[in-house]
N, C-alpha and C positions, 0 to 999 in steps of 0.2 A: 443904688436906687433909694430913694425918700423912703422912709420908717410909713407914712401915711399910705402911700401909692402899694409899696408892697403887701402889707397888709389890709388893703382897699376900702382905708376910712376916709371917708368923704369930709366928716364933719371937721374943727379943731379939736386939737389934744391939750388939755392942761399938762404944764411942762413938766410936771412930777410923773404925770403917766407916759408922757412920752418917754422919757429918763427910763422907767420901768419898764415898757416894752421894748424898748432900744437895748436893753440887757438879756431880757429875756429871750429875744430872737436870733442875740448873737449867741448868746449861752445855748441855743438849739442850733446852728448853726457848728460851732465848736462841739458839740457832743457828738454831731452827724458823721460830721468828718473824724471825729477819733474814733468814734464806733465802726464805722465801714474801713475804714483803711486800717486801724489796729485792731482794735477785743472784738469784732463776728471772727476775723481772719484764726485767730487763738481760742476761739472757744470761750470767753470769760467776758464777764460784764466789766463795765468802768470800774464799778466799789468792791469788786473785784480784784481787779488790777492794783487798786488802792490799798486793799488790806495788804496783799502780797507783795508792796511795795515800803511800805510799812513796816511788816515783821522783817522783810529782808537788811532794812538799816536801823533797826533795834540793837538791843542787847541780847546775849547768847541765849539767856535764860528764857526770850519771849518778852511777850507783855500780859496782860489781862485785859480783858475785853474794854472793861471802862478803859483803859489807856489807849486801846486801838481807836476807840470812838473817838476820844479827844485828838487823836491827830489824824480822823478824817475829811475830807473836802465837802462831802453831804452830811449836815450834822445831823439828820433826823434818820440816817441808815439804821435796818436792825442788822447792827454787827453779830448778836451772837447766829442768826442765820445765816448770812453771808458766812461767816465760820464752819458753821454746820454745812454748807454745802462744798466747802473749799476741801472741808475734813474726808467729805465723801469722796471727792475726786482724787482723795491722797497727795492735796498742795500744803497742807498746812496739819499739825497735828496739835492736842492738845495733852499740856501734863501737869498732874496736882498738884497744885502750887504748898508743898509745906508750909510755909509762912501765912500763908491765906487761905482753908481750907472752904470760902464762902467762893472761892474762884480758881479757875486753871489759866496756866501759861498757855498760849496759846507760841509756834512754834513754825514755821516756814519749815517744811520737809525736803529731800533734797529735788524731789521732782518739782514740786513749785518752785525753789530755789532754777531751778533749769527752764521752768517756764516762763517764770519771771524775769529771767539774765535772756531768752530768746524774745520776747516782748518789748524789753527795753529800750534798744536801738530802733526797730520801729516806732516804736511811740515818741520816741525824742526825735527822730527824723520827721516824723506827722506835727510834733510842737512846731518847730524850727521853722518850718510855714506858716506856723498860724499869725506872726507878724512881718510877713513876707513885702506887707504893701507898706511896711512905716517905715522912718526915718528913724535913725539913733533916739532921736529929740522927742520923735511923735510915740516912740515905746515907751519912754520913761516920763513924758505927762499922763500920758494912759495908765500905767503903773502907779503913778502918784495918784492920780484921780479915782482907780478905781479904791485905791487906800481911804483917800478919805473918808469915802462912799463906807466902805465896811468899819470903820471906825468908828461912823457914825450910827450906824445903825448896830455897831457892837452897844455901843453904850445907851442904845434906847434897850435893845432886850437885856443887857446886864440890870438898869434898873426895872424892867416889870418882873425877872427874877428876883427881886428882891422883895418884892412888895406881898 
């Protein structure tokens, strides 16, 4: 269905805004269907799923929070929350980091370890559709395209960090 028709805009779209609702609707799209078919099914949100996917292919020791963040997919999560609630549920535990005593290891427990190994195959079986309609060719321009896209837009917020 046309981007304009489903979302029932009548008038034209300047192509930058199209580009950005054309993303934003698949990106809702994509969360719907991971959320209904994997994380309500488990109990656990997406940045969730993330964290404990995360700590599960770490190092023994854990990580610290700033390092959980830097290899999340939502960069603006408050990890140490998400933490704080993973901790309640007994998925994830935290331990003083000697080396760092401004911060704790944060540690995948063995019940998250089990939650997360039982969550896995469904979610990679939910991925594995998500380019069910494309060609070998049309995945990997899609893949290239949307790279550009975040590179470019890497390197506009790396320079107003800087400024």
């Amino acid at each position: 269905m046309d981007l304009r028709e489903e979302l029932k805009i009548s008038k034209p779209i300047d192509p930058g805004h199209e580009v950005a609702l054309a993303l934003l609707l698949t990106r809702e799209y994509v969360a719907r269907i991971l959320d209904e078919q994997v994380f309500k099914k488990a109990a656990i949100t997406d940045q969730q799923f993330n964290v404990l996917r995360i700590l599960k292919g770490g190092p023994r020791q854990g990580y610290l929070i700033c390092e959980i963040k830097g290899r999340m997919i939502y960069r603006n999560a408050d990890v140490p929350r998400l933490v704080d609630r993973l901790a309640k549920q007994g998925l994830v535990k935290r331990f003083e980091n000697p080396k760092d005593r401004r911060g704790s290891r944060i540690r995948i427990t063995p019940q998250g370890d089990a939650l997360q190994s039982k969550v896995r195959p469904i979610h990679a079986e939910a991925c594995g559709d998500l380019d069910g309609c494309l060609s070998g060719a049309e995945r990997r321009a899609l893949l290239d395209l949307l790279e550009r896209l975040r590179d470019h837009y890497r390197v506009k917020l790396n320079a107003g960090a800087e400024e």
